[in-house]
ROKEDO-737313 format. One record per residue (C-alpha): residue number from 1; x, y, z. Coordinates in Angstrom, 2 decimals. Example, Ala and Ser with C-alpha at 12.3 -4.5 7.8 and 13.67 -1.06 7.14 Angstrom:
BEGIN
1, 12.30, -4.50, 7.80
2, 13.67, -1.06, 7.14
This chain:
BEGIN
1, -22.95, -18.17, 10.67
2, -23.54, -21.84, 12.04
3, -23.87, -21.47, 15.64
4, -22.50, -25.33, 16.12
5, -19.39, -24.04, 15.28
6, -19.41, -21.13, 17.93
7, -20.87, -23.45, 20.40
8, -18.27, -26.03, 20.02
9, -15.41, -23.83, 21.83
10, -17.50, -22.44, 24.35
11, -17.18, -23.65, 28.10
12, -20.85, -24.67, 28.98
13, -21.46, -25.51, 24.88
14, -24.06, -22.93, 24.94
15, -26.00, -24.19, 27.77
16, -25.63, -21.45, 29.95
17, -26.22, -18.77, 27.56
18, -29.79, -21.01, 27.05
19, -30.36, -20.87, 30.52
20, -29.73, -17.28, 30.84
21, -32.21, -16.55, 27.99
22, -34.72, -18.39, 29.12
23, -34.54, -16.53, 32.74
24, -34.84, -13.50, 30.73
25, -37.73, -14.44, 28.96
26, -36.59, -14.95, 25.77
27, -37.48, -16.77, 23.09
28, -34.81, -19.42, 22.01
29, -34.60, -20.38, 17.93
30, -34.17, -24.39, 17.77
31, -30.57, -25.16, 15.90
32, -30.81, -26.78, 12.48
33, -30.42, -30.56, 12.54
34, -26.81, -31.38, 12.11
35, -25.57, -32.22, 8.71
36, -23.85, -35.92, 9.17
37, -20.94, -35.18, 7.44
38, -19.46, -32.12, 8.51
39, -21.17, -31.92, 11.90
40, -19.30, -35.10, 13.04
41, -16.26, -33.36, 12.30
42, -16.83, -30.73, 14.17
43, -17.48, -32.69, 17.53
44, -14.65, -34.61, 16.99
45, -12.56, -31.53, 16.56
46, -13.77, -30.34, 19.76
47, -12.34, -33.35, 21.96
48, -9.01, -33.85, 20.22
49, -5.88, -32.76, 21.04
50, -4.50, -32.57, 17.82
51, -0.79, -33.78, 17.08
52, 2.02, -31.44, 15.97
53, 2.05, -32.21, 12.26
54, -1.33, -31.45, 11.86
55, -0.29, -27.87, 12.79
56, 2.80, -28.20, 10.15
57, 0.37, -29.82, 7.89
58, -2.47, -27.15, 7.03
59, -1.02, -23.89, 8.55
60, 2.60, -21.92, 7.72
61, 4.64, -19.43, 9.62
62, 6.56, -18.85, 12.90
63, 3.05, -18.40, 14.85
64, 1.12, -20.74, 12.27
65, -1.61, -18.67, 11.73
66, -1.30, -18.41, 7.95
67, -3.64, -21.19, 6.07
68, -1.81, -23.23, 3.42
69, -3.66, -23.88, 0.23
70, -3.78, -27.46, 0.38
71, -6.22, -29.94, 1.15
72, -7.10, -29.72, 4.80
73, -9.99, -29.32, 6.55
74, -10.80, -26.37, 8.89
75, -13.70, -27.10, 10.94
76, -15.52, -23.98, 10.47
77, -15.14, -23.71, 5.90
78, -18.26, -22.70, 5.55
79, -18.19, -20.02, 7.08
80, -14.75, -18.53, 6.68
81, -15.67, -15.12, 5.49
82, -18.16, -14.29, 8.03
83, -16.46, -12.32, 11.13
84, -16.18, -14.58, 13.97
85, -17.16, -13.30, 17.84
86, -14.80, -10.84, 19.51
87, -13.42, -13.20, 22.13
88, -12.93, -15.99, 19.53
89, -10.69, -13.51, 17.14
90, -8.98, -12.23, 20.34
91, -5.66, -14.79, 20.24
92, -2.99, -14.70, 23.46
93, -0.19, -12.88, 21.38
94, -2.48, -9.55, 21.76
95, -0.31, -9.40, 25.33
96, 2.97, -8.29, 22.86
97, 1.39, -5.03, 23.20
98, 1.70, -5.02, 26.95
99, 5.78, -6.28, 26.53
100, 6.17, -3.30, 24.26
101, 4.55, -0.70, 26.07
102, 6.11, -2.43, 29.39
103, 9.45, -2.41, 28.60
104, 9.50, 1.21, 27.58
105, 8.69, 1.43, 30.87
106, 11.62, -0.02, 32.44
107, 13.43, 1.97, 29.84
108, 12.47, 5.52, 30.73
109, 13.38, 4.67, 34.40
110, 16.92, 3.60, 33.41
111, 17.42, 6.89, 31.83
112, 15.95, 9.19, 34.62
113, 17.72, 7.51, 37.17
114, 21.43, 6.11, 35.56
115, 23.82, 8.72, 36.28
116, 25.63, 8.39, 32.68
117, 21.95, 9.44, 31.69
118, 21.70, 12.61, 33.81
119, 22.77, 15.32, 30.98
120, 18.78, 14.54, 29.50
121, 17.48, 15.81, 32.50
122, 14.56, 13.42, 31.97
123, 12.11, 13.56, 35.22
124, 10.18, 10.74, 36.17
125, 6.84, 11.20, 35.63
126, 7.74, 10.06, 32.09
127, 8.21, 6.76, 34.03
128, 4.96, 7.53, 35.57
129, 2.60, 8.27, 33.02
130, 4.49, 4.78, 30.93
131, 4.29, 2.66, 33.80
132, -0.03, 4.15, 34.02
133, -0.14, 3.36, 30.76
134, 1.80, -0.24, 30.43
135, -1.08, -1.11, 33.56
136, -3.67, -0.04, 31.86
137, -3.03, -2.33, 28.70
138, -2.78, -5.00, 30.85
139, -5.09, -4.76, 33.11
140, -7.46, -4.40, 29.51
141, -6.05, -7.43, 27.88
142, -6.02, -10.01, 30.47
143, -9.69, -8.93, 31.76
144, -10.52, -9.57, 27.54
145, -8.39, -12.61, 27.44
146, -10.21, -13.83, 30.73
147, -13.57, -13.67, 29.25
148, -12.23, -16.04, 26.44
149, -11.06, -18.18, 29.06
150, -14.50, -18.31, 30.85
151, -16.93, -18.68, 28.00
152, -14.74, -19.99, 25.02
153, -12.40, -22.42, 26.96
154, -11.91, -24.73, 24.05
155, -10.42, -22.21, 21.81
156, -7.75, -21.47, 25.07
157, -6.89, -24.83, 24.90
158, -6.42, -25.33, 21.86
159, -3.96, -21.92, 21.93
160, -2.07, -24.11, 24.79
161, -1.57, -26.99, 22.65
162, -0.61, -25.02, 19.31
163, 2.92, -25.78, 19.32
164, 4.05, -22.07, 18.78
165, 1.11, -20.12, 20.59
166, 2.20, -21.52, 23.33
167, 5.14, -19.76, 24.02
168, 2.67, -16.89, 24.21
169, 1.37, -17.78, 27.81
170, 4.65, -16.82, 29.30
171, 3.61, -13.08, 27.90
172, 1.03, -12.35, 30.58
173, 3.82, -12.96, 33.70
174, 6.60, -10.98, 31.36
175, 4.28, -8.20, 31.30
176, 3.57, -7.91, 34.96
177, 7.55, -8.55, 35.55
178, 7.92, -5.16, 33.49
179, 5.46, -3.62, 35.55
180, 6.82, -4.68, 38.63
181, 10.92, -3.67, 37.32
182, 9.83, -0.43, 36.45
183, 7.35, 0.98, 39.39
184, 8.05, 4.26, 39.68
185, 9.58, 5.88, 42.79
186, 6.91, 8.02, 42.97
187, 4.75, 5.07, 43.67
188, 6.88, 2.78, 45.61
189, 10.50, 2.52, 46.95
190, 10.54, -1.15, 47.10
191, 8.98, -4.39, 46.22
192, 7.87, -6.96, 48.89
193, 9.79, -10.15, 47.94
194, 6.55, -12.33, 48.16
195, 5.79, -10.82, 45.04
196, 8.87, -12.73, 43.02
197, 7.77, -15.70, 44.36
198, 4.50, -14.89, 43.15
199, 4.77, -14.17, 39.52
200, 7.87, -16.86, 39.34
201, 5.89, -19.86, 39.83
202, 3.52, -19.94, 36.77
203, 6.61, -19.55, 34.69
204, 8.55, -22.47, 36.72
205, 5.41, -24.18, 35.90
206, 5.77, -23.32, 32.05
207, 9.13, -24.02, 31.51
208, 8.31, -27.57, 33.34
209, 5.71, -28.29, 30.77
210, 7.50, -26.77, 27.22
211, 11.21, -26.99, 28.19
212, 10.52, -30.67, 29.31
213, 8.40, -31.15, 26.01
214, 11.60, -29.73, 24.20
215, 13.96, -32.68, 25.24
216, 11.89, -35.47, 25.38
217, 8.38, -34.63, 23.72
218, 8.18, -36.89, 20.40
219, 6.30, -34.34, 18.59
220, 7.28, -31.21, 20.23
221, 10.89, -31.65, 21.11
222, 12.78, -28.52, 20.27
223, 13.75, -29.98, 16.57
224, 10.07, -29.90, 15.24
225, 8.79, -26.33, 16.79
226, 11.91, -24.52, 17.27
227, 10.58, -20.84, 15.81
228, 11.78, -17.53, 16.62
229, 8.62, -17.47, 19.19
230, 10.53, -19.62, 21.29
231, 12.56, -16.73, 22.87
232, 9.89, -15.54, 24.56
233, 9.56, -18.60, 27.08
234, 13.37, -18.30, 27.50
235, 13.26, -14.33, 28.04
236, 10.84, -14.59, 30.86
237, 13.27, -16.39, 33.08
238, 16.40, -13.93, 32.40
239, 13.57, -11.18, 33.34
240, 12.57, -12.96, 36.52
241, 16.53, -13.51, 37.50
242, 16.64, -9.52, 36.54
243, 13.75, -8.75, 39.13
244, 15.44, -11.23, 41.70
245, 18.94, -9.54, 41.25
246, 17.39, -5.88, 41.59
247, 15.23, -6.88, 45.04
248, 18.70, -8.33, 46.75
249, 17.80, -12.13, 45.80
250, 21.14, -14.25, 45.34
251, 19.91, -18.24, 44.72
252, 16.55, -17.96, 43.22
253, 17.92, -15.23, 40.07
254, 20.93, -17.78, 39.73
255, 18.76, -21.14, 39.31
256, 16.11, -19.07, 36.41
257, 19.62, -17.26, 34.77
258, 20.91, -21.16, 34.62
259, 17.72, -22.04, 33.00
260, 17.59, -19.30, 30.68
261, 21.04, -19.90, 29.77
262, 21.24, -23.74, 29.05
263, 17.83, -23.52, 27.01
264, 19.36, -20.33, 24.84
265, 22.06, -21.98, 23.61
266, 20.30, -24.65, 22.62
267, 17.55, -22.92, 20.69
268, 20.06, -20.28, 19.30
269, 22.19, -23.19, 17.52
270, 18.73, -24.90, 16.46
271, 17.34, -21.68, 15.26
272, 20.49, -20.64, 13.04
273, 20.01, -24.11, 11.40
274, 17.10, -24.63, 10.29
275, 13.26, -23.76, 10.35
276, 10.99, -26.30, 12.07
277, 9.24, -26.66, 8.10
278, 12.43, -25.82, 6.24
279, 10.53, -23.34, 4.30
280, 10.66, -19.48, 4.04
281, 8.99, -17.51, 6.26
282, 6.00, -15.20, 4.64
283, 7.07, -11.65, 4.24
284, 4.34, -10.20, 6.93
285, 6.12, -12.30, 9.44
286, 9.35, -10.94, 8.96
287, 8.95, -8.70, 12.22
288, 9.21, -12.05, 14.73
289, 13.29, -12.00, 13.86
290, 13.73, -9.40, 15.92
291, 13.02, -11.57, 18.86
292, 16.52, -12.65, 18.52
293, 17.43, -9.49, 19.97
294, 15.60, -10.03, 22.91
295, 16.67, -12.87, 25.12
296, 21.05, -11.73, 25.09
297, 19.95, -7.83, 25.60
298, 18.24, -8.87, 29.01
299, 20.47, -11.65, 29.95
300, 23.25, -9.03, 30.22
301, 21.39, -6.90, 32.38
302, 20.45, -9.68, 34.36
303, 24.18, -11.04, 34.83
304, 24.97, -7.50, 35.73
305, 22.62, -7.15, 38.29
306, 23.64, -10.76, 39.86
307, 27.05, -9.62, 39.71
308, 27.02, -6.06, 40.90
309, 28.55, -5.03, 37.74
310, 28.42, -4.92, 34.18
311, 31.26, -7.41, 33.95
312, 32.32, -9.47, 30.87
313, 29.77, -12.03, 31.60
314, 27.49, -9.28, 31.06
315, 28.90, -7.53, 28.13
316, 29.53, -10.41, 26.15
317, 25.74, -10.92, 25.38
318, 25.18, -7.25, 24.85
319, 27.91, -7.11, 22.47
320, 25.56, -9.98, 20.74
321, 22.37, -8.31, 20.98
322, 24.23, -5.35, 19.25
323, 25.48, -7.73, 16.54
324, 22.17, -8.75, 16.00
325, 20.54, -5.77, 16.25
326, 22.74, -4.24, 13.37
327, 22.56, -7.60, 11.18
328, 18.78, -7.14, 10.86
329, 18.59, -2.86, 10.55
330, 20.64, -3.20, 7.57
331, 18.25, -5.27, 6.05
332, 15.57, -2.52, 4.99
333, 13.82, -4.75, 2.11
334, 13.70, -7.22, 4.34
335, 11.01, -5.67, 6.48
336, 8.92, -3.36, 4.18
337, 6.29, -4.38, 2.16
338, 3.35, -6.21, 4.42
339, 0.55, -5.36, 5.78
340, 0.09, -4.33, 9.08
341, -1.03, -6.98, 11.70
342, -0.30, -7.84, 15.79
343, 3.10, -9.48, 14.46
344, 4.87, -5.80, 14.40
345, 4.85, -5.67, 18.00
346, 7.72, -8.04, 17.73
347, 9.86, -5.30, 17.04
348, 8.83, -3.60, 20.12
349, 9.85, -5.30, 23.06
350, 13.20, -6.38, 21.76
351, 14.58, -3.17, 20.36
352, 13.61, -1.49, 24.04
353, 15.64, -4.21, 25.43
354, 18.75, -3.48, 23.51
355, 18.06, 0.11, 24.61
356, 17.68, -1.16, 28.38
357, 20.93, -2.88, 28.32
358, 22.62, 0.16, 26.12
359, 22.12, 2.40, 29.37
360, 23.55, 0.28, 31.81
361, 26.40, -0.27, 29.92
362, 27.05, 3.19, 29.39
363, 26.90, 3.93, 33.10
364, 29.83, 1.42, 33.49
365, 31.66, 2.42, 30.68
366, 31.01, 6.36, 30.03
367, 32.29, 7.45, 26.74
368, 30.71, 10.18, 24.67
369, 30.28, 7.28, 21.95
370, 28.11, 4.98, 24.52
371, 25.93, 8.08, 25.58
372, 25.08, 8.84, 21.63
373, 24.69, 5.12, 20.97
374, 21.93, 4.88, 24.31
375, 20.11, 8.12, 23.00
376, 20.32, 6.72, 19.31
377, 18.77, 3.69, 20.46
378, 16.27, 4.50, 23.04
379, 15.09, 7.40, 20.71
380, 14.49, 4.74, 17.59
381, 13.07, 2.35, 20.19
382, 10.52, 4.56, 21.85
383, 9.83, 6.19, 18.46
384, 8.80, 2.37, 17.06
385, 6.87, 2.05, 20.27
386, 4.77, 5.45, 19.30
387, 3.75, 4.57, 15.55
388, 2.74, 0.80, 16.43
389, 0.22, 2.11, 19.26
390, -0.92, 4.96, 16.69
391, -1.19, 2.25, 13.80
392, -2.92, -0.53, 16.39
393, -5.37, 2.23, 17.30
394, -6.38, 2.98, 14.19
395, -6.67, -0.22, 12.79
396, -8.52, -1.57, 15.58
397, -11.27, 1.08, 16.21
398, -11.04, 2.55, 12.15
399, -10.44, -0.05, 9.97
400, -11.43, -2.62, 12.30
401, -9.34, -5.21, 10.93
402, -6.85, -5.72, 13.65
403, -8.49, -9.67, 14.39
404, -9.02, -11.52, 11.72
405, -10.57, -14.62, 12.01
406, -8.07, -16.34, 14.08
407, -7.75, -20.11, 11.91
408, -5.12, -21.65, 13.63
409, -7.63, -23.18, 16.56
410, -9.71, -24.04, 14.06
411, -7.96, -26.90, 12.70
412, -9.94, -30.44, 12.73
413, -8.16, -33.69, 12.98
414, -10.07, -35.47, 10.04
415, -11.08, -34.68, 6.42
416, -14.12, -34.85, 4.41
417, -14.49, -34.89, 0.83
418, -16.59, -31.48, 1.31
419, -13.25, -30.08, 2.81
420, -11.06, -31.30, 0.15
421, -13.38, -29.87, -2.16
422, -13.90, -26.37, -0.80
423, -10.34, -25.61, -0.29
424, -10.10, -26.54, -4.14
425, -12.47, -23.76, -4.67
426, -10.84, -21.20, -2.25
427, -7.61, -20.88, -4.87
428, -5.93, -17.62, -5.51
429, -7.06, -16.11, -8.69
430, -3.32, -16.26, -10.10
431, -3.12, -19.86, -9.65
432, -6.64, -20.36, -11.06
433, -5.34, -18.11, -14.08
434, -1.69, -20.71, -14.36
435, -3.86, -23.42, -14.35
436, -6.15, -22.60, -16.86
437, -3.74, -21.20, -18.99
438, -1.49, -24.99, -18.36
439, -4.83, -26.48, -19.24
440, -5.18, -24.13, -22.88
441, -1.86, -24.69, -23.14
442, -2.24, -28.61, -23.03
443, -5.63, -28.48, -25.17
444, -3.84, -26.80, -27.65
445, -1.13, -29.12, -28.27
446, -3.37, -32.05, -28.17
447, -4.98, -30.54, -30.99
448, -1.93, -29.67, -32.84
449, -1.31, -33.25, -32.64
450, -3.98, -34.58, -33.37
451, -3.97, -32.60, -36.68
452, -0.51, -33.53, -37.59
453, -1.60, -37.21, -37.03
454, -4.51, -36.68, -39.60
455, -2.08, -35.45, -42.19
456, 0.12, -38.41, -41.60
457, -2.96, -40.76, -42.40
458, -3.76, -38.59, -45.50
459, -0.52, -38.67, -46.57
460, -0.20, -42.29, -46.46
């Protein structure tokens, strides 16, 4: 593999890894002389910021990571099939793991605490050995994610500027908001308020840079990236107003469940309208619908919390999340045939937050229907939870095929004929076979023409 290409997105561009060698006595190969052509492209790439379209332009679906076959240029072609470094094919939506494993958390608190709940008999060191593992994950990922940050900052930045990945850097603060709604009592009684404060600035600062980007960005107002990606940036401010409400806040859970609100309507109407590229999304993609279920199911919860009760305010956007929730488990074809990839944590988090919001609801309104609806729900939820860590396992330390080369930050600004030309190549076989058959097809009748033509002039 052309080490120009690695060195382009890392930090020092290679010079400290030199350095480091040469301390260590050892002995250095000297890097090829830079083709003019392709070499210029890839410095450029590496101090652009690219614009929006380009995004819209080469890649497709809600996280853009799937490569159109068209004419653009990725900065690395060459190279494509060769298995990039670890921290390169590591992208920021790895931390959906930690919201699905997080949430379950919160969730198997609810039930061994909620009265409604008590017939289970479910002790808390479930919520113990969750809440362990939920830590653990992301304690893991961010320490991974931080290495990207120190020696491949380029790629990071690019992620930050990818008009859907984005959304994705709200995940790490969601994640420790789980972990901080669902320590266990075994642990700690209470959480130091400090600590709200804490995790609720870096998403005050987010939702300064992408909700202000949404109404007046020309590129990247809500309009052109709307996705279903986007719920994640609104979730984490209904989850900090939840943590607020449940450490005796008042003001500071209003002014995020205000936020929250305003920006879901908006992206809910956009959303139900139209795509940001007005095209289908690609079957292994599917799963990212479900976030839809997310961002009502823990604004009710929220709203109760704030309120002391699980009032109308609060039951009206469970009652949607339900809605939704059904809409989308009717559709079985909808969501079966695809391969495997990080995308199927998307069904994670938001089915454990319907489940979340299920059980408070039931302890306000106890019916024998809303306890077999919470254990029908938390049972599917934590039963989804089970076979994507068995399946991520697997694939990730057996098939080892859990990161693909990760394309989207690969993306140059400019073109090359070399570009245009390799993408040519890099066809699917059943277009290749269309086109060749068009092209018999057309010989064909050229020559059937061409015949009848010479019988005309014999005739005559």
């Amino acid at each position: 593999m052309d080490r120009r290409f690695i060195n382009s997105f890392k930090t020092w561009s290679g010079e400290l890894e030199r350095q480091l060698s040469i301390l260590s006595g050892k002995q250095i190969e000297p890097e090829p002389e830079p083709e003019p052509e392709v070499n210029n492209v890839s410095q450029n790439a590496e101090i652009e910021i690219l614009p929006v379209n380009r995004y819209f332009d080469a890649l497709e679906g809600p996280e853009l990571g799937a490569l159109r076959d068209s004419d653009e240029e990725l900065v690395l072609l060459e190279a494509e099939d060769k298995k990039w470094p670890f921290l390169l094919r590591f992208p920021i939506n790895s931390f959906g793991i930690c919201l699905g494993i997080g949430s379950q958390a919160v969730l198997w608190r609810d039930l061994s605490t909620t009265k409604s709940m008590s017939f289970l008999h479910i002790s808390l060191t479930v919520n113990l050995v969750t809440w362990c593992i939920a830590l653990a994950l992301v304690l893991i990922v961010s320490f991974i994610y931080s290495l990207k940050l120190i020696f491949y900052f380029e790629a990071v930045r690019r992620e930050f500027f990818h008009p859907i990945r984005v959304n994705f850097f709200f995940a790490p603060w969601i994640a420790a908001l789980f972990l901080a709604i669902s320590l266990p009592p075994l642990v700690a009684t209470f959480i130091h308020t400090p600590i709200w404060y804490i995790l609720m600035i870096p998403i005050l600062c987010l939702d300064l840079k992408i909700f202000g980007q949404w109404m007046s960005g020309s590129q990247r107002r809500l309009s052109m990236v709307a996705n279903p990606a986007n719920h994640i940036a609104i979730v984490s401010n209904f989850l900090g107003s939840y943590l607020g409400a449940s450490m005796g806040l008042k003001e500071g859970p209003i002014f995020f469940f205000a936020i929250g609100l305003a920006h879901y309507i908006v992206l809910f109407v956009t959303l139900f309208q139209k795509l940001p590229t007005n095209q289908t999304l690609p079957k292994d993609l599917h799963p990212v619908f479900f976030l839809f279920l997310s961002t009502p199911s823990v604004a009710s919860i929220s709203w109760a919390l704030i309120q002391g009760v699980f009032d109308y305010g609060a039951r009206i956007p469970f009652f949607l999340s339900l809605f939704l929730y059904f809409t989308l488990a009717v559709r079985i074809n909808f969501f079966r045939g695809f391969r495997f990839s990080l995308t199927w944590w998307a069904y994670t988090f938001p089915m454990s937050g319907v489940s979340i919001a299920s059980v408070a609801y039931s302890d306000e309104v106890t019916t024998l229907f809303t306890k077999i609806l919470t254990v029908a729900l938390s049972g599917i939820s934590t039963l989804v939870v089970i076979i994507m860590l068995i399946t991520t396992i697997f694939h990730a330390f057996v098939l080892r095929d859990l990161f693909p080369n990760d394309k989207a930050i690969a993306i140059s600004e400019k073109r090359s004929e070399t570009g245009k030309k390799q993408f040519h190549l890099r066809s699917r076989c059943s277009d290749t076979q269309d086109i060749e058959a068009s092209l018999k097809a057309a010989e064909s009748s050229d020559d059937e023409s061409r015949a009848s033509d010479a019988y005309i002039d014999i005739g005559n």
